[in-house]
C-alpha positions as CSV (number, residue, x, y, z in Angstrom):
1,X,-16.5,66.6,3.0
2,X,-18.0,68.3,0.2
3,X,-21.6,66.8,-1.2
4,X,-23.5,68.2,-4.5
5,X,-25.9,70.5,-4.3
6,X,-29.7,69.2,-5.2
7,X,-30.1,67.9,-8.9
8,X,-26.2,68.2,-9.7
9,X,-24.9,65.2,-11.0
10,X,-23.4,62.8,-8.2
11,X,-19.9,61.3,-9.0
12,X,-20.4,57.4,-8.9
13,X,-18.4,54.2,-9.0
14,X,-19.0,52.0,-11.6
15,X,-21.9,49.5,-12.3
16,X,-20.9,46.4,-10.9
17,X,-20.0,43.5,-13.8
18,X,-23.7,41.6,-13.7
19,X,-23.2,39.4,-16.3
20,X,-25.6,38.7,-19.0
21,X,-28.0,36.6,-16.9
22,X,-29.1,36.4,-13.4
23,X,-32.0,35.4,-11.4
24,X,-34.7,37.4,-9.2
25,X,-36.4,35.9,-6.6
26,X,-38.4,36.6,-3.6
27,X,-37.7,33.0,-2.3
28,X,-34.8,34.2,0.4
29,X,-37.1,35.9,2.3
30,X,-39.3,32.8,2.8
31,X,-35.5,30.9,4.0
32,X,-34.3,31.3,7.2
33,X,-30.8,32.9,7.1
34,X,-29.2,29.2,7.1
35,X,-30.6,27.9,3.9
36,X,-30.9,31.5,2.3
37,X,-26.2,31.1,2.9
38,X,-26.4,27.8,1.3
39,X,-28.8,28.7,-1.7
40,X,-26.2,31.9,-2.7
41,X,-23.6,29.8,-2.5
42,X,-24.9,27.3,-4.9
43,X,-26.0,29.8,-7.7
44,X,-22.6,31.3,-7.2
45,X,-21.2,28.4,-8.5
46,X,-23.5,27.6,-10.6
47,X,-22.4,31.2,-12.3
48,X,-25.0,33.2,-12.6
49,X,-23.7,36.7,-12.4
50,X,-26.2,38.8,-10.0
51,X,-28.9,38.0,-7.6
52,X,-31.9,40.4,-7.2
53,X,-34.9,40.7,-4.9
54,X,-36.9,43.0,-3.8
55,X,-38.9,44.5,-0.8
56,X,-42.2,44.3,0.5
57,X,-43.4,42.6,3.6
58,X,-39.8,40.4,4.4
59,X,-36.5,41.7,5.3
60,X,-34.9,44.8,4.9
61,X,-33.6,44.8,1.1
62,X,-30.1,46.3,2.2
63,X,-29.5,43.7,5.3
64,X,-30.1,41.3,2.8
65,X,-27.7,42.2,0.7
66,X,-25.2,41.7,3.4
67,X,-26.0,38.1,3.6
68,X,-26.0,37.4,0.2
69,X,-23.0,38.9,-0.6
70,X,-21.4,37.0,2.6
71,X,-22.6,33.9,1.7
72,X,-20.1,33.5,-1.6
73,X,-17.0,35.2,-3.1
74,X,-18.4,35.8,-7.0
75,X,-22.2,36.5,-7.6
76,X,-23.5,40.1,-7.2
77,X,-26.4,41.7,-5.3
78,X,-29.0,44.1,-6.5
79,X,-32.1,45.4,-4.6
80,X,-35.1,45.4,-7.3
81,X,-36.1,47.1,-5.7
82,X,-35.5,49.2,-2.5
83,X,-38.7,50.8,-1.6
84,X,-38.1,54.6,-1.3
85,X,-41.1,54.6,1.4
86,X,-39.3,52.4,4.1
87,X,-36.5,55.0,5.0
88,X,-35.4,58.8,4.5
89,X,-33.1,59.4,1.7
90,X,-30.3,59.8,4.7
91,X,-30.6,56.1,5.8
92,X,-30.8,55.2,2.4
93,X,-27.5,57.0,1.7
94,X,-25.8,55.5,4.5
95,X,-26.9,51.6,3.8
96,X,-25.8,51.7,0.3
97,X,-22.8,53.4,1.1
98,X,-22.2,50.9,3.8
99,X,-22.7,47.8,1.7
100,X,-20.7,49.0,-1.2
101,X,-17.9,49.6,1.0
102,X,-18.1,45.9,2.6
103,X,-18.0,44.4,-1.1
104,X,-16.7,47.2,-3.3
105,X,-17.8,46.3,-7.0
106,X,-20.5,43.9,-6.3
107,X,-23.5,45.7,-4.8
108,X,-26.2,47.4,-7.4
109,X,-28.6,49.8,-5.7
110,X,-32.1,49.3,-6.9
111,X,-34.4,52.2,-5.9
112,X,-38.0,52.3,-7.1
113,X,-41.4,53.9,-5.4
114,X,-43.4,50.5,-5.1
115,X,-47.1,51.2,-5.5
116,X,-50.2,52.8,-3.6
117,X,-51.3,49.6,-2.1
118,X,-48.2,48.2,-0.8
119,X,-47.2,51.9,1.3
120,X,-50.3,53.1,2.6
121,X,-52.2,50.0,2.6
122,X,-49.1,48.1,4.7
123,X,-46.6,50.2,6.2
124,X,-47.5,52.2,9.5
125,X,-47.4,55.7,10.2
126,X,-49.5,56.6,8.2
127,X,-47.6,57.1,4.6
128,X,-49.2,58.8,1.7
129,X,-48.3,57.7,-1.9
130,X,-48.4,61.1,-3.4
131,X,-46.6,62.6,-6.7
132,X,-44.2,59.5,-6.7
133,X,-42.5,61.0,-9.4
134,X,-41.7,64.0,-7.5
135,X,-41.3,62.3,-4.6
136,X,-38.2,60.3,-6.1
137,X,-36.7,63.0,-8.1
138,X,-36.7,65.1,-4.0
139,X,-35.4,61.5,-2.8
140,X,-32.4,61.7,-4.9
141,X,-32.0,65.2,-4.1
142,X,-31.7,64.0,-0.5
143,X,-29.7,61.0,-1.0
144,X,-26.9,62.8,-3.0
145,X,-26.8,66.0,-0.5
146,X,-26.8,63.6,2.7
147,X,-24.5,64.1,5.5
148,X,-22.3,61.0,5.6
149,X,-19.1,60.9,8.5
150,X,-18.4,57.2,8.5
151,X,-15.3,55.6,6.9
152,X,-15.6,56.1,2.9
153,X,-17.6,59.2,3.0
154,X,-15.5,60.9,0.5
155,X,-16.0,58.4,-2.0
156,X,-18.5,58.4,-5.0
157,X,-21.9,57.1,-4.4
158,X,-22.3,53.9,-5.4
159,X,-24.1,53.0,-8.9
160,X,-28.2,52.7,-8.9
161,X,-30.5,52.0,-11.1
162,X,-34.2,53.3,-10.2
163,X,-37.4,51.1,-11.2
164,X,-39.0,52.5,-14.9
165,X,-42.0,51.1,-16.6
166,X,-42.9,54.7,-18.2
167,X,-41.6,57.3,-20.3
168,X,-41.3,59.8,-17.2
169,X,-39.9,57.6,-15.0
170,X,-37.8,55.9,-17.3
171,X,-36.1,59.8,-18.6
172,X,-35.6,60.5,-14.3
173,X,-33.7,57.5,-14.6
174,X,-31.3,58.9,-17.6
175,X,-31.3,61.8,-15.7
176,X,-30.6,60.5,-12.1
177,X,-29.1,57.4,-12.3
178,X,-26.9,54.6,-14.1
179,X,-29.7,53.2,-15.6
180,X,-33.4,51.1,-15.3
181,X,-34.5,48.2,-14.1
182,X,-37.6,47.3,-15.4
183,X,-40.3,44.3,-14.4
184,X,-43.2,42.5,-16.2
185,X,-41.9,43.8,-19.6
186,X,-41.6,42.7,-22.9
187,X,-39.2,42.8,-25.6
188,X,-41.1,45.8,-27.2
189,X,-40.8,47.4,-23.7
190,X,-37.4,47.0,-23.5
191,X,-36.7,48.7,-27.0
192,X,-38.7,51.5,-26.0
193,X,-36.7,51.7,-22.9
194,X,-33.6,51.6,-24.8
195,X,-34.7,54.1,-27.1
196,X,-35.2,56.1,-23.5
197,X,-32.2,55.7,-21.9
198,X,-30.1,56.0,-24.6
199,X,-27.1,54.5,-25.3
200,X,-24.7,54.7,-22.2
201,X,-27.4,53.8,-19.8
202,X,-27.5,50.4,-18.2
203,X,-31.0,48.7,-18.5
204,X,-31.6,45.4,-16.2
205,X,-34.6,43.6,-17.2
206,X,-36.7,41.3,-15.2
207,X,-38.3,38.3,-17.0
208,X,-40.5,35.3,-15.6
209,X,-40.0,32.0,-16.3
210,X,-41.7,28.3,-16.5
211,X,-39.7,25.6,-17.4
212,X,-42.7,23.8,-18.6
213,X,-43.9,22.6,-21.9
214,X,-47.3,21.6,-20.4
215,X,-49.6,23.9,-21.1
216,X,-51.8,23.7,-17.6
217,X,-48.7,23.9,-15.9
218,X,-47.7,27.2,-17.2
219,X,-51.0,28.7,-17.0
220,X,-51.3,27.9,-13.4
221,X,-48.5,28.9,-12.7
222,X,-48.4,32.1,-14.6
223,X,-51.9,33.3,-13.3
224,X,-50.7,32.7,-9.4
225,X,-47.2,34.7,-10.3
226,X,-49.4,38.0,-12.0
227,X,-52.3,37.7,-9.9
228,X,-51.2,40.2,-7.3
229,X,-49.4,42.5,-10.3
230,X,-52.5,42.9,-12.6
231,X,-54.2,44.6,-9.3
232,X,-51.6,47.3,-9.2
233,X,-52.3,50.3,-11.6
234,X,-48.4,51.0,-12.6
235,X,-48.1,47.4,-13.8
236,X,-51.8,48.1,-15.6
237,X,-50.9,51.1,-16.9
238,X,-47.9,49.8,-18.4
239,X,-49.5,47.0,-19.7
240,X,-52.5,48.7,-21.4
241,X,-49.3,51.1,-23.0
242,X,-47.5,48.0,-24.8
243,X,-51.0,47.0,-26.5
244,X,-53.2,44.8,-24.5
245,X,-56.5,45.4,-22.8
246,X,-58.3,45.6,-20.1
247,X,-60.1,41.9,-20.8
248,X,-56.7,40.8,-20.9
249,X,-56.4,41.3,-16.9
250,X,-59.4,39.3,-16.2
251,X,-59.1,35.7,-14.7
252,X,-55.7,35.9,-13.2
253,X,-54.6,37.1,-16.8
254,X,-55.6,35.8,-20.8
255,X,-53.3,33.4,-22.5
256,X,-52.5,36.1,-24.8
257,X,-51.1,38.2,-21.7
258,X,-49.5,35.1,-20.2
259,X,-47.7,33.9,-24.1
260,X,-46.5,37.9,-23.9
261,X,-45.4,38.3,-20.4
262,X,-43.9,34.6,-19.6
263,X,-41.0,32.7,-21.1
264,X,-42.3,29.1,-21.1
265,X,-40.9,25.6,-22.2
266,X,-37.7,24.0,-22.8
267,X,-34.4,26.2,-21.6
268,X,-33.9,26.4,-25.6
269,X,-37.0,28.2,-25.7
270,X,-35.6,30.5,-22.6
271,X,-32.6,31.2,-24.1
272,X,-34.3,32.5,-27.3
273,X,-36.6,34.9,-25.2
274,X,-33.1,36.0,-23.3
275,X,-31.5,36.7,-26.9
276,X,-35.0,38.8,-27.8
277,X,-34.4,41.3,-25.0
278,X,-30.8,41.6,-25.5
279,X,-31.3,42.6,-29.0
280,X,-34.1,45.1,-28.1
281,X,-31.1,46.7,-26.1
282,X,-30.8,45.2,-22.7
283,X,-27.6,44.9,-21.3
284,X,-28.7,42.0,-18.5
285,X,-31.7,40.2,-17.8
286,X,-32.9,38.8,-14.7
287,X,-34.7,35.6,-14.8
288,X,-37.6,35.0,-12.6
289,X,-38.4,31.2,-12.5
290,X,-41.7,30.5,-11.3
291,X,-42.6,27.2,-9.2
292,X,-46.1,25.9,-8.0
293,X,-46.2,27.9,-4.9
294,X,-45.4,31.4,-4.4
295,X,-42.2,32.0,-2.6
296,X,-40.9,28.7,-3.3
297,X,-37.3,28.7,-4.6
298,X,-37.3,26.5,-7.7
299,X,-33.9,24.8,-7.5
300,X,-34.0,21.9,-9.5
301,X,-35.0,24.9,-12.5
302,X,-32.3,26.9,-11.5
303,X,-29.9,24.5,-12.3
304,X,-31.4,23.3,-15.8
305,X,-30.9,27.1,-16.6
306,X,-27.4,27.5,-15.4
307,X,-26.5,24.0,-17.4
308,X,-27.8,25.1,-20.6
309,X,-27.4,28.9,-20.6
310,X,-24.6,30.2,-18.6
């Protein structure tokens, strides 16, 4: 077996079909595996095209994909994102490998370097969130050059996408991978990122949702959703980039940040926000659907979307 040397290009299979709309949700990791089996299964039907989560303080983003992609014969599974601080490159190598191999032309590897507060502030051993550029670019150094002797080895990699809000991170991703997936963006963001990538470069977008038209609803809901975001500097940084300010952060977020950051009202209204992004050039777009609580999986939503948009 023969692996590239560090920075070569990495042959790689092709990016799974998404489809134009799927949904990302950190609700499956608040199901136990039962329910999380019988929830895929029903948004596989109801035909949404990709299912993405990603990975914090529940379960291991590549075990998950296992279940989801076991739990139904159609809808594909994306990690958004795998955080590069939870395992070495090799480990990394090996679980994508291994998952892509189990459902070939279905699995999306999302790889991103989280943020200062959610690696040394949670996981053990004492982590240090240092140069995370550098730190990814070395990561897919590793990945690409790891030793790999199961079944499969001598096939391409499978297809990622890395985690890009800036213009650095969003040219590694050109550089590195198949494309972006970006989160808490806007339209104007996702030209820019376009603009980035350039043309033959896929770019996944994430984009919260209320299915509300009552105004206290969606602010509620809106302000617990970005409360924990507007605290993390990437997200800030990011923010402060596409034109808004530092007020706009204060009290769980201004309406002007909420009207720019969250798709509210009717699923027409939904719809028209998915068509924005797809014109600022993003090839699929992940719907976040925001419910009361945090973690709750909003299915009665899911299926107003699916009726009127897929």
């Amino acid at each position: 077996m023969t692996t590239p040397s560090p920075g070569a290009p990495a042959a790689h299979r092709p990016v799974p079909e998404l489809g134009r709309i799927g949904l990302w949700t950190a609700a499956l990791d608040h199901m136990p595996v039962s329910r999380l089996r019988e929830t895929v299964a029903e948004l596989d039907e109801l035909g949404y095209g990709t299912l993405w989560w990603g990975e914090a303080v529940g379960r291991e983003a590549f075990t998950q994909a296992l279940l989801v992609l076991g739990a139904a014969p159609r809808i594909a599974a994306a990690t958004g994102i795998a955080n590069v601080w939870a395992r070495d490159a090799m480990a990394a190598n090996a679980a994508a490998r291994t998952v892509d191999d189990a459902y070939p032309g279905r699995f999306l590897t999302g790889l991103g370097i989280s943020h200062d507060g959610l690696v040394e502030g949670l996981r053990p051993g004492g982590r240090r969130y240092e140069k995370p550029l550098a730190h990814l670019r070395g990561y897919l150094d590793a990945m690409d050059s790891a030793l790999y002797l199961a079944a499969g080895a001598d096939t391409p990699r499978p297809a990622r996408v890395l985690a890009a809000l800036g213009p650095r991170m969003l040219d590694l991703a050109r550089e590195r991978a198949e494309g972006a997936h970006t989160y808490l963006v806007t339209p104007e963001h996702t030209a820019e990122a376009r603009a980035a990538l350039g043309p033959d470069r896929m770019l996944a977008v994430e984009q919260a949702v209320v299915l509300s038209d009552d105004r206290e609803t969606v602010l509620r809901r809106a302000r617990t959703h970005l409360g924990m975001y507007l605290a993390l500097p990437n997200y800030r940084r990011n923010l402060l980039r596409l034109g808004l300010t530092e007020a706009d952060f204060e009290a769980g977020g201004s309406a002007r940040l909420i009207d720019r950051l969250i798709l509210s009202g009717s699923e027409s209204a939904v719809e028209e926000g998915v068509r924005a992004h797809v014109a600022a050039g993003a090839d699929h777009v992940c719907l976040q659907v925001l419910g009361d609580t945090l973690g709750e999986a909003p299915t009665a939503d899911w299926r107003r979307l699916a009726a009127a948009l897929i």
